[in-house]
N, C-alpha and C positions, 0 to 999 in steps of 0.2 A: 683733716680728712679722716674718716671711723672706715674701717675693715669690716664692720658688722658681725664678727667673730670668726673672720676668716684671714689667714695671715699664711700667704703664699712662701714665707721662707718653711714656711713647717712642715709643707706639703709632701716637698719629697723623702724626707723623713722618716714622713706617716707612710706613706706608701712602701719603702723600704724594710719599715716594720713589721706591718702586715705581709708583706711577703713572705720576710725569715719565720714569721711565724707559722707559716701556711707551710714554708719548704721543714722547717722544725717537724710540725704534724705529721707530715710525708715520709720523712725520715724514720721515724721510728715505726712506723707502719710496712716498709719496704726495707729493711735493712739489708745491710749487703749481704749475707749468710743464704736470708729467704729468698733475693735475687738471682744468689749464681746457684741454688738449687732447682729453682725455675728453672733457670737459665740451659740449665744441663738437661733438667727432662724438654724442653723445650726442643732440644739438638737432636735428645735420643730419640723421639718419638719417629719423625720422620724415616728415620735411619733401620729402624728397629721394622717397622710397616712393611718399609720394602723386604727386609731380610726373612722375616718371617714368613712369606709371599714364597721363598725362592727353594723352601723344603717341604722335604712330604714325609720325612722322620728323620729321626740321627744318623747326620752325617749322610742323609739322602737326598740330594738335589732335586728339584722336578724336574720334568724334561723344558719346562717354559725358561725357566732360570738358562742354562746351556743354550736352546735355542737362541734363544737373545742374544748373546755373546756370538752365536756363532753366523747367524742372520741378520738379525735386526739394528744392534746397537753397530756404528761406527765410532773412529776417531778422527774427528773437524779438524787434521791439524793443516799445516800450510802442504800444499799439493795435495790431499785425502779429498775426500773421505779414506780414512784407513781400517780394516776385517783389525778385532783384539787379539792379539797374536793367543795363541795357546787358550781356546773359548772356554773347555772344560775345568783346567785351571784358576781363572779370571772368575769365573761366576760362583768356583768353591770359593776362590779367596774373597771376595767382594761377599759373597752371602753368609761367611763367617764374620768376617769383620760387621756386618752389617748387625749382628747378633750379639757378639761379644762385645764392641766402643759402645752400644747404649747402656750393655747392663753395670761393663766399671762404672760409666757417665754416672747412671742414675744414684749407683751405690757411693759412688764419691771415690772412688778406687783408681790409681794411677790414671785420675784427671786429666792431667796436661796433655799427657803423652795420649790417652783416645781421644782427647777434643784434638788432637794434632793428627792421628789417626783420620777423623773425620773431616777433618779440613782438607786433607789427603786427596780424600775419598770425594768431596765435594768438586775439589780442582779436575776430577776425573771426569764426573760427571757431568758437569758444564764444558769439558772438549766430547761430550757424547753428544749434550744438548745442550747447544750454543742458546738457542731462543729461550731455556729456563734462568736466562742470570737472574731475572728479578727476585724468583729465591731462593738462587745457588747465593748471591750475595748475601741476602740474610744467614743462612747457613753459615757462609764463610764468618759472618761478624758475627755469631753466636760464637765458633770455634777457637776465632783469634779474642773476645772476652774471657772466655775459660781457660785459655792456655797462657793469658795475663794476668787475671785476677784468681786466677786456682778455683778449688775445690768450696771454698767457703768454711762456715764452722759444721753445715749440716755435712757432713759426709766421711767415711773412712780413713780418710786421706789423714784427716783433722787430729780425730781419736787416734789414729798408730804414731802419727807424729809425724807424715812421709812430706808433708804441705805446710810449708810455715810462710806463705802468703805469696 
């Protein structure tokens, strides 16, 4: 009996082939350095939106920023809704933090510790607004990638020596 040039033990082989080759292509086009630089402006950007949002010049809050804390926003925990204790506070610190974890993020600069910063910051957010998990958890898995895989080679961290992977 003829196979007519086709011979099924070979198959999965060829298949396998072609894939490492395709995943090979990939690879080098997406390396991990260019990924967790991504990865980080990806976190900051969000982060950075709101923060910027919540000044009107240095070290000047808006009155929106503070209202919110002291009106609008609650804490979903068990028996709450709970008022953020000390509003004026909470909306300095959150709209610092909001400014300061993207720009280390972006620059590559004590990595870990603001992608842990903003992991923080995200867990906060999702007990404000329980119905955002769908991408308070992207957040959260952009945070906990960065604070496991580091900084990468693109970023500060790299060049001073602070991130050895």
């Amino acid at each position: 009996m003829t196979n007519h040039g086709w011979d099924a033990s070979t198959e999965p082989q060829g298949a396998a082939t072609l894939v490492e080759r395709v995943n090979a292509a990939l690879r080098t086009r997406a390396t991990p350095s260019l990924t967790q630089l991504v990865l980080r402006c990806a976190l900051a950007v969000p982060f950075w939106r709101s923060g910027i949002n919540k000044w009107d010049g240095f070290l000047q809050l808006n009155e929106v920023a503070v209202l919110l804390f002291s009106s609008e926003l609650k804490l979903h925990l068990p028996g709450g809704p709970y008022d953020f204790p000390a509003p004026g506070l909470v909306a300095f610190v959150s709209g610092s933090a909001e400014i300061l974890l993207p720009i280390l993020l972006v620059l590559g600069l004590a990595t870990r510790l603001a992608a842990f910063g903003l992991l923080v910051m995200t867990l906060v957010i999702q007990l404000t607004v329980p119905d955002g998990w769908p991408l308070h958890i992207t957040w959260a898995a952009m945070a906990l990638g960065i604070m496991a895989w580091g900084s990468g080679r693109i970023a500060l961290d790299h060049w001073i020596g602070t991130d050895k992977g």
